[in-house]
C-alpha positions as CSV (number, residue, x, y, z in Angstrom):
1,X,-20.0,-86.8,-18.4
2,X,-18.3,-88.2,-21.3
3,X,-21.3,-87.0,-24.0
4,X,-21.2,-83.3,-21.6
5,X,-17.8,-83.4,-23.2
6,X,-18.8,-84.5,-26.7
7,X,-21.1,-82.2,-27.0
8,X,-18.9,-78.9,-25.9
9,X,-15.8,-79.7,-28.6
10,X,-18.7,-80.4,-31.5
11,X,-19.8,-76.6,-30.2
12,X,-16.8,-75.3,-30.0
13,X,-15.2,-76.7,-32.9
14,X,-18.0,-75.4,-34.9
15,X,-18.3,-71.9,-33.2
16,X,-14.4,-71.5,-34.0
17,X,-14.7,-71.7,-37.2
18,X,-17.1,-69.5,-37.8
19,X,-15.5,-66.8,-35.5
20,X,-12.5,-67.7,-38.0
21,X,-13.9,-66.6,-41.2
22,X,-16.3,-64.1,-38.7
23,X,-12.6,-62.5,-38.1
24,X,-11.0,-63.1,-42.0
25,X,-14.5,-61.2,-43.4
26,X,-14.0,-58.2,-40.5
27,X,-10.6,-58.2,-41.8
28,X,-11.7,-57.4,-45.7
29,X,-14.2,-55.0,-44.5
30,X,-12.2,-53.1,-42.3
31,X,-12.3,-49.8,-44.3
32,X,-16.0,-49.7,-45.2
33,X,-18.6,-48.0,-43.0
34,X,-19.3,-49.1,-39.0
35,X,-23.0,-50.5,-39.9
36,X,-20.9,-53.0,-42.5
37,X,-18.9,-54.0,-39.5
38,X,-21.8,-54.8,-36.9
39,X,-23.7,-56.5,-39.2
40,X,-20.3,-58.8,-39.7
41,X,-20.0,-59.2,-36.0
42,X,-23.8,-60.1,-35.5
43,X,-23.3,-62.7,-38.5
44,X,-20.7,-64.4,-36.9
45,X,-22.2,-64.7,-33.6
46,X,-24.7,-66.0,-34.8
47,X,-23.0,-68.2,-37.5
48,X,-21.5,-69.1,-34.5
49,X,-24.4,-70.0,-32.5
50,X,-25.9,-71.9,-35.3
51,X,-22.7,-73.5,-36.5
52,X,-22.2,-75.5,-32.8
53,X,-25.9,-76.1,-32.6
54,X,-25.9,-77.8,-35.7
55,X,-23.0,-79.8,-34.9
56,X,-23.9,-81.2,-31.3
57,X,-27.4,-81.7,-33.2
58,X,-26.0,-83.9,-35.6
59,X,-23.8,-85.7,-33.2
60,X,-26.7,-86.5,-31.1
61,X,-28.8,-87.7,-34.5
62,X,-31.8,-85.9,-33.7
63,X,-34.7,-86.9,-35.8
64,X,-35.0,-85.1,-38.9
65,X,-38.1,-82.8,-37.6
66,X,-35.8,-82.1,-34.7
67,X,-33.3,-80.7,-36.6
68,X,-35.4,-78.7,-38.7
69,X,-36.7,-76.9,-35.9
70,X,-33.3,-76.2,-34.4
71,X,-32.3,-75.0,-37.8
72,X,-35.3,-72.6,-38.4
73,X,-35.4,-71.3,-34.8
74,X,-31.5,-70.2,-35.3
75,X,-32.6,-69.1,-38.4
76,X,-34.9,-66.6,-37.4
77,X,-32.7,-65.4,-34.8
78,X,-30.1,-65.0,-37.4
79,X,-32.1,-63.0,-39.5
80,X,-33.0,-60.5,-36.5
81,X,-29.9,-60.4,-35.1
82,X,-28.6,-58.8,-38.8
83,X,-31.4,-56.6,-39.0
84,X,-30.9,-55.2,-35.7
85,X,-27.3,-54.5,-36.1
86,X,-28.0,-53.1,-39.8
87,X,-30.1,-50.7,-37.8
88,X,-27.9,-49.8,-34.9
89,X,-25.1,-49.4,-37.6
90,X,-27.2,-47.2,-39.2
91,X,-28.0,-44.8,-36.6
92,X,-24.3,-45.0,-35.4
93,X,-23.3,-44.1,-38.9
94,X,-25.6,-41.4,-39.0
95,X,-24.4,-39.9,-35.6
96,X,-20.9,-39.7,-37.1
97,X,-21.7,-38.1,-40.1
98,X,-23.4,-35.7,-38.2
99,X,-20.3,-35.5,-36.2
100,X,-17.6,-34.9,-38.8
101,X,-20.1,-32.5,-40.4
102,X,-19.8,-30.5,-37.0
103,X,-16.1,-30.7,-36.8
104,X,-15.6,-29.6,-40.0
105,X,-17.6,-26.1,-38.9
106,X,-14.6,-25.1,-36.4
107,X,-11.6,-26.8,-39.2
108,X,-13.2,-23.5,-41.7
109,X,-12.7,-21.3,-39.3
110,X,-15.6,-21.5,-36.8
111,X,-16.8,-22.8,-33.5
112,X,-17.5,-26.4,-32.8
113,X,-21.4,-27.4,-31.8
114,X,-22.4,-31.3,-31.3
115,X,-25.0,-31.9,-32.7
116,X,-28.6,-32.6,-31.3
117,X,-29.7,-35.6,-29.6
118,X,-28.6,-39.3,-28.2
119,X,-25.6,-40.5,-29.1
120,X,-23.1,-43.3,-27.7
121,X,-20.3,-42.9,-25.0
122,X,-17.6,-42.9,-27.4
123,X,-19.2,-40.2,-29.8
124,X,-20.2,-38.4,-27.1
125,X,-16.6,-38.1,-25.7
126,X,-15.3,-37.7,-28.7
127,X,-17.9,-34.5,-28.9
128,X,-16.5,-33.6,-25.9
129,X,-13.0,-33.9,-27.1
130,X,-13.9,-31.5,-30.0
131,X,-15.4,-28.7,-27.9
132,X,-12.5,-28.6,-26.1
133,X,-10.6,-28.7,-29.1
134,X,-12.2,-26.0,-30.9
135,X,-12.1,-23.5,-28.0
136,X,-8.5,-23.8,-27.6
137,X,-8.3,-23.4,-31.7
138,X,-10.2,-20.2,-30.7
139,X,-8.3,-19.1,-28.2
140,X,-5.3,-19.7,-30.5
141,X,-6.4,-17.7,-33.4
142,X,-7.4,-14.6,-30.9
143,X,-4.0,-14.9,-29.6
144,X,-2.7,-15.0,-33.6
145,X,-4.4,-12.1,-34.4
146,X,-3.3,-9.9,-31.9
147,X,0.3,-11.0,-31.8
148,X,-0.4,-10.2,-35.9
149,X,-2.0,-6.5,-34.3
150,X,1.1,-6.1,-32.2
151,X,3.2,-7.2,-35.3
152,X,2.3,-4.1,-37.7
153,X,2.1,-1.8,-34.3
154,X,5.5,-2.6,-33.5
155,X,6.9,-2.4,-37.3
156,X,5.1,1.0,-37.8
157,X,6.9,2.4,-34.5
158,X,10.4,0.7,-35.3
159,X,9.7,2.9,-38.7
160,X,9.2,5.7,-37.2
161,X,11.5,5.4,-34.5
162,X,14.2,4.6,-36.8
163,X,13.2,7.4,-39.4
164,X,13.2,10.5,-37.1
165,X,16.5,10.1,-35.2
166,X,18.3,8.8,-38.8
167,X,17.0,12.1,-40.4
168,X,18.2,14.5,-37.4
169,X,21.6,12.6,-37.7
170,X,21.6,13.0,-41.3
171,X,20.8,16.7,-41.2
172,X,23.1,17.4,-38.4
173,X,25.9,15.6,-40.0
174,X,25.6,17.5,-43.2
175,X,25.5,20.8,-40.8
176,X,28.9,19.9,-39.5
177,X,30.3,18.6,-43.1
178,X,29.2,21.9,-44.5
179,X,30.6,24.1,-41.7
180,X,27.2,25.6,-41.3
181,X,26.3,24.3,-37.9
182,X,25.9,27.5,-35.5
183,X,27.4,25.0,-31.9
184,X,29.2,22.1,-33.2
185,X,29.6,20.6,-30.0
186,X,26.1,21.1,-29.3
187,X,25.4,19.0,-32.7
188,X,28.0,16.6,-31.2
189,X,26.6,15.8,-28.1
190,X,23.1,15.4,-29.8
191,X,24.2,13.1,-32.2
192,X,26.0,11.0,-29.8
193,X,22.8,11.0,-27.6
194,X,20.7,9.9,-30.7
195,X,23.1,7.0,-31.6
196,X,23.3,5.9,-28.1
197,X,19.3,5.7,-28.7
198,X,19.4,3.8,-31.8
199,X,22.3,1.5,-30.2
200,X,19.8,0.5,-27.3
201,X,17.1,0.4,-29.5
202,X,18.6,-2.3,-31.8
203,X,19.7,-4.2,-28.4
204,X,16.3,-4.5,-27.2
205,X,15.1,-5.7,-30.7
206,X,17.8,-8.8,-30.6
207,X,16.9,-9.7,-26.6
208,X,13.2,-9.2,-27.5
209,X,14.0,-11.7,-30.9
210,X,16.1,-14.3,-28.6
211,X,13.1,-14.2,-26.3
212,X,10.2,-15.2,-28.9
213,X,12.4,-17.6,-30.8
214,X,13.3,-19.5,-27.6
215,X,17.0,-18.9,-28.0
216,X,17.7,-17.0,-24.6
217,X,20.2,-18.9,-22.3
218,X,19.8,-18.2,-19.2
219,X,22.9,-19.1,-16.6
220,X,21.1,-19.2,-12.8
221,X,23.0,-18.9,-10.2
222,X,21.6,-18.6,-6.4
223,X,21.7,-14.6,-5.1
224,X,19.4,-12.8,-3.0
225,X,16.9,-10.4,-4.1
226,X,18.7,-7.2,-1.7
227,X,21.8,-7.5,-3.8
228,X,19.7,-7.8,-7.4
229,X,17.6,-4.9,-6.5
230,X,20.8,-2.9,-4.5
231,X,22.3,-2.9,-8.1
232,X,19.2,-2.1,-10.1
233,X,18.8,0.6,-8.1
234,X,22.5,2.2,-7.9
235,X,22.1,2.0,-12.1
236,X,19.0,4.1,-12.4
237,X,19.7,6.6,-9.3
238,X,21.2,8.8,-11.7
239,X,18.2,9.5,-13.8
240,X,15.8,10.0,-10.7
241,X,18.3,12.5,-9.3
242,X,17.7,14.0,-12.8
243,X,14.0,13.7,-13.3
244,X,14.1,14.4,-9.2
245,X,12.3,10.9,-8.2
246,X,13.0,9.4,-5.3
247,X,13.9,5.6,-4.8
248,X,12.8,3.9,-1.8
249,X,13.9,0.1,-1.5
250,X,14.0,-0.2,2.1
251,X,11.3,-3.3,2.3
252,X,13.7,-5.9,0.9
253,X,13.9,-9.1,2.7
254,X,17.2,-10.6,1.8
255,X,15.5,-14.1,0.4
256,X,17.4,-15.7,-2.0
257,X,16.4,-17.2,-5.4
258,X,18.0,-19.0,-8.7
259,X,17.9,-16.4,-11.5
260,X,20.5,-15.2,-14.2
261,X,21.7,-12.2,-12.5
262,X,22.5,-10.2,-15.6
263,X,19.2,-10.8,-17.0
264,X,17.0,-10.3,-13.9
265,X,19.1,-7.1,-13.5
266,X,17.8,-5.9,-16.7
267,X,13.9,-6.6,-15.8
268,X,14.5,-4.8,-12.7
269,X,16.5,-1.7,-14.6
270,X,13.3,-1.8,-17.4
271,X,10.6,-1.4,-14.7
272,X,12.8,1.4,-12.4
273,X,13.6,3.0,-15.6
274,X,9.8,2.9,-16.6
275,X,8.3,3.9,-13.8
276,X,10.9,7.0,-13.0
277,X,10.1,8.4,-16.3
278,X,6.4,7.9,-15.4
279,X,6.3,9.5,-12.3
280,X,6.4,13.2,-11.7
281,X,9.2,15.2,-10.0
282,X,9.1,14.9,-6.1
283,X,7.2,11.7,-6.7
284,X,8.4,8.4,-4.8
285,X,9.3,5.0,-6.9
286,X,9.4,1.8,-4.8
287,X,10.6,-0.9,-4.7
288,X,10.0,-4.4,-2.1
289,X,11.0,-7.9,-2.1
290,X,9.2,-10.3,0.2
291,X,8.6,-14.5,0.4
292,X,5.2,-15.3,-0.2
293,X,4.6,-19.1,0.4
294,X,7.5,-20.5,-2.3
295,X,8.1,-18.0,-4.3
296,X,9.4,-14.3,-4.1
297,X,7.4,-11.5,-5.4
298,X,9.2,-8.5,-6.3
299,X,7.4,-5.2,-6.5
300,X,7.8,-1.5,-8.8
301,X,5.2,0.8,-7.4
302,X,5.2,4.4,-9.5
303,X,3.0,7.2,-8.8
304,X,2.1,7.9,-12.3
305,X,-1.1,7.9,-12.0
306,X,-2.7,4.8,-13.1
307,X,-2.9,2.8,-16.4
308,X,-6.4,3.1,-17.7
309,X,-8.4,-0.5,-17.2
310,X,-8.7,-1.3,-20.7
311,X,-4.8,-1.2,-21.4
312,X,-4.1,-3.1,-18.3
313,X,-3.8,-6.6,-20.3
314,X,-1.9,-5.4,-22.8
315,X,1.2,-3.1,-20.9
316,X,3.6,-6.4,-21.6
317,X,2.4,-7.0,-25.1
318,X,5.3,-6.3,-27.4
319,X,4.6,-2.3,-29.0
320,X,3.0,-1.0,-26.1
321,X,3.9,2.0,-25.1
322,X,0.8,3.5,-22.8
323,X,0.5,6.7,-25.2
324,X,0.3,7.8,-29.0
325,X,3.8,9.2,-28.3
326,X,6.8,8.7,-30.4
327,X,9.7,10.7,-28.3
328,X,11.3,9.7,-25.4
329,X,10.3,8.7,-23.0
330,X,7.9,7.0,-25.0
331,X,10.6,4.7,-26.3
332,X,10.1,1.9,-28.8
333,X,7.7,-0.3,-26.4
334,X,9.8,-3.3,-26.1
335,X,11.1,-2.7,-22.5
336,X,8.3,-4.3,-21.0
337,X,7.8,-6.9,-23.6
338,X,11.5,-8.0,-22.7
339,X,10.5,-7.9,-18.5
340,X,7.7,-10.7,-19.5
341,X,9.8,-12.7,-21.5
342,X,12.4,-13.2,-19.5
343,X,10.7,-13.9,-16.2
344,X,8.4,-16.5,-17.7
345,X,12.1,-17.7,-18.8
346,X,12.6,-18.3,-15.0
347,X,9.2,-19.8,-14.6
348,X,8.0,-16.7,-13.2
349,X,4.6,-14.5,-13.6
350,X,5.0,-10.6,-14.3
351,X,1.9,-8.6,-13.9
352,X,0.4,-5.2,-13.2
353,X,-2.1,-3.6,-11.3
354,X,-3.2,-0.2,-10.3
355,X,-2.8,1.4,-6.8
356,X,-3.6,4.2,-4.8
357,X,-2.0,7.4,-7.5
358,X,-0.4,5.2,-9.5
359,X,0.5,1.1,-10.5
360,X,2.8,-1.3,-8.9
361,X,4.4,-4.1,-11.2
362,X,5.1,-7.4,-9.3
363,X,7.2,-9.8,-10.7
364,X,7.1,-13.5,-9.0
365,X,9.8,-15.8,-9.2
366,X,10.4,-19.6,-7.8
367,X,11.9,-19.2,-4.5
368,X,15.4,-21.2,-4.0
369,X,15.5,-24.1,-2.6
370,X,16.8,-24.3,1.1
């Protein structure tokens, strides 16, 4: 037992040094290429191996011939060991290369493709990794370019927007300042109407700025959905009475939910205000409120006929106004815009869809706790 002994600290002294210097050569290389690194780690096994042969050889004094035999046999093994590894480090270097060349594709601007062929469970992940990556880097730059899109929309239509009513003001205020206007009350009134344009024009711009540069704060309180929607729809009543659109709310289940009142107020006032202007006289606008599973979905339904399919995704992007128009009720295209913003503020969805004669909005909110 005593030699069994012997024998294993001669091996293991000699095997720890060589994983020593094994580890202190790794260390140096560390930087250069993977097939420099495995042939270091199959030199030091073997080293290793050969290192506590040696030394339980020489502790048992084997005969000379003996020794030589143990020597060349480790040797050889040695020497295949390093070519192997030179080889597998090749091939793994090569897979890499192949790799970054690859991933560089979808870094210039294009889509990601792993290469062809075999390749290890790490690279492979890492493949997978980069496919993923690059079609979210695609989806991103889709998303870039039409934000950009709805940029220069929206800038060209503030332009105008801003130019038209600013010239009528400047034309009628020079009427008036010259004495030449034929009704100055009339002139008046208009000018007070175009201001009170431009005034809620300029409002929506800042909400719709707060909105994108994450600065809206946002004070929930709990209140049900009858009371937000019972004052949403005593604000716009005056405009359908106009415009001769009647509001029906009277499938409104008094849940309650935790929402900024003031804000959810103005969602609700943007999509009664839309779809009254959308729908023709006599027409019907309504309006329901109703617990589905834990949330609360609140509904707009208009009868203006429908949104063609192809604009569907795009009704809350920011400039969209549904025509080429650029009077009222047109408007500036931020109303909606403002409606998505601020209910994905409350961890909410808004969407659209088209119905029998016309399109119902539905905005889902998180349901209050009970």
């Amino acid at each position: 037992m005593r030699d069994v002994f012997l024998m294993a600290a001669f091996a293991f002294l000699g095997a720890a040094a060589a994983g020593l210097l094994g580890a202190l050569a790794l260390r140096l290389v560390r930087g250069r290429s993977v097939a420099v690194s495995l042939a270091v780690v199959a030199a030091v096994a073997v080293t290793a191996m050969l290192t506590g042969t040696l030394a339980v050889a020489w502790a048992m004094f084997l005969s000379p011939h003996d020794l030589t035999v143990v020597t060349t046999v480790c040797a050889m093994a040695a020497v295949v060991s390093l070519v192997t590894a030179l080889l597998l480090g090749r091939w793994v270097v090569a897979r890499s290369n192949a790799l970054a060349l690859a991933a560089r594709s979808f870094g210039d601007g294009g889509s990601f493709a792993a290469p062809d062929g075999q390749a290890t469970a790490e690279l492979a992940a890492l493949g997978r990794e980069l496919a993923a990556t690059s079609a979210k880097l695609a989806a991103s730059r889709e998303r870039e370019r039409a934000l950009e899109s709805s940029r220069r929309e929206l800038v060209a239509w503030i332009s105008h927007d801003l130019r038209t009513p600013l010239a009528g003001l400047r034309a009628m205020s020079e009427a008036l300042e010259d004495g030449v206007a034929p009704d100055p009350d009339r002139y008046l009134r208009r000018i007070r109407t175009e201001v009170e344009r431009l005034n809620t024009m300029v409002g929506d711009l800042f909400e719709l700025s707060r909105i994108h540069a994450g600065a809206l704060s946002l004070s929930p309180t709990r209140i049900s959905v009858y009371d937000l929607i019972g004052d949403a729809l005593a604000g716009v009543d005056p405009l359908a009475r106009e415009l001769g659109v009647q509001l029906i709310g009277d499938r409104v289940d008094p849940v309650p939910v935790e929402v900024d009142g003031k804000e959810m107020t103005r969602v609700l006032g943007n999509l009664l205000v839309n779809a009254v202007r959308r729908t023709p006289a006599d027409g019907t606008v309504a309006v329901t409120a109703e617990r589905v599973a834990d949330t609360v979905v609140l509904s707009v339904t208009d009868g203006c006929g429908g949104i063609p399919e192809e604009d569907l995704p795009r009704v809350f992007d920011t400039g969209w106004r549904g025509s080429n128009a650029r009077t009222p009720p047109a408007g500036a295209g931020l109303g909606l815009a403002i409606v998505r913003g601020i209910v994905e503020a409350h961890d909410g969805q808004a969407a659209v869809r088209n119905v029998d004669g016309g399109c119902r909005f539905e905005v889902r909110l998180p349901a209050a706790v009970t």
